[in-house]
C-alpha positions as CSV (number, residue, x, y, z in Angstrom):
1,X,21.4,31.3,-37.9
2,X,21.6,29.4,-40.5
3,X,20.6,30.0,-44.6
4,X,19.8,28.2,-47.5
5,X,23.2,29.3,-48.4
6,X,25.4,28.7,-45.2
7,X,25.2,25.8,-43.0
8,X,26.2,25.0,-40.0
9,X,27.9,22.3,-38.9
10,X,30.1,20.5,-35.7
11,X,30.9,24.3,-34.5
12,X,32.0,25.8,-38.4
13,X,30.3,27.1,-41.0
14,X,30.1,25.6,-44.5
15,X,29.3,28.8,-46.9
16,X,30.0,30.0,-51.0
17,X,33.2,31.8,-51.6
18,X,32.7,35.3,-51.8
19,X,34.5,35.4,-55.1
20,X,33.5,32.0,-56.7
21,X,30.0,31.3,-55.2
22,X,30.2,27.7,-57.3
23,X,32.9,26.5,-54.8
24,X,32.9,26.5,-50.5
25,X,35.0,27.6,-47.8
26,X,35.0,26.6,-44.0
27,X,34.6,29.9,-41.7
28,X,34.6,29.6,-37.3
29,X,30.9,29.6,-36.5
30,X,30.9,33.0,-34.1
31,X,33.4,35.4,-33.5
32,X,36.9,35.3,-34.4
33,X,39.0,31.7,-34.0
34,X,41.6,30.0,-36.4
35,X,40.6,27.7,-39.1
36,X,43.0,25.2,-39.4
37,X,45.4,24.6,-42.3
38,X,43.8,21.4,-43.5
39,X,40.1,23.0,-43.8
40,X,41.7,26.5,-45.2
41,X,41.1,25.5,-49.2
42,X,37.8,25.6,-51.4
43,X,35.4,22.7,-51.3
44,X,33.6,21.7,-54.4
45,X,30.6,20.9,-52.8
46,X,29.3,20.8,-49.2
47,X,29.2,17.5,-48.6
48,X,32.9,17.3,-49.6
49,X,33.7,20.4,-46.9
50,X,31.8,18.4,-44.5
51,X,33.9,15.2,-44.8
52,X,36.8,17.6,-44.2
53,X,35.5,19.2,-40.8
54,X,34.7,15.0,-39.7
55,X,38.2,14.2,-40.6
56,X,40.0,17.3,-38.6
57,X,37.6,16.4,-35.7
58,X,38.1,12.7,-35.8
59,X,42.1,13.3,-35.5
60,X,42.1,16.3,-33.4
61,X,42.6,15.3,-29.7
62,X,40.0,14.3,-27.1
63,X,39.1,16.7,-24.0
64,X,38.9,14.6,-21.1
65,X,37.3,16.4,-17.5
66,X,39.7,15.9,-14.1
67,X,37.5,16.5,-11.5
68,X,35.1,18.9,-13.6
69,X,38.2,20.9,-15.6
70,X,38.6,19.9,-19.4
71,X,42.0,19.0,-19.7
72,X,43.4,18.7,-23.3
73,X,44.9,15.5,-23.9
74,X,47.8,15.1,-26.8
């Protein structure tokens, strides 16, 4: 579900800081999960919390399948 104040985006959600609703934080989209260190800060703008969540996915180690298993590479 997403708002006109939350979006969703490659598996997190991009949503206002509860205490300063001008800046962004990156939350697990679902229940429960870690967010990693590197997307843990405030974001100035979505766009910029975006560009975060592409870079951490862009670095972050490919799945490959071995004979229909996901087998995490790295």
């Amino acid at each position: 579900m997403s708002s006109a104040y939350m979006d969703d985006y490659n598996g997190y959600q991009v949503k206002p800081h509860k205490d300063t609703p001008s800046h962004y934080v990156i939350v697990t989209a679902g229940k429960g999960g870690k967010i990693p260190d590197i997307l843990s800060g405030m974001f100035t703008t979505k766009q910029i919390a975006k560009k975060a969540i592409d870079a951490y996915l862009l670095g972050k180690p490919k799945k490959e399948t071995n004979n229909g298993e996901e087998v995490n590479k790295g």
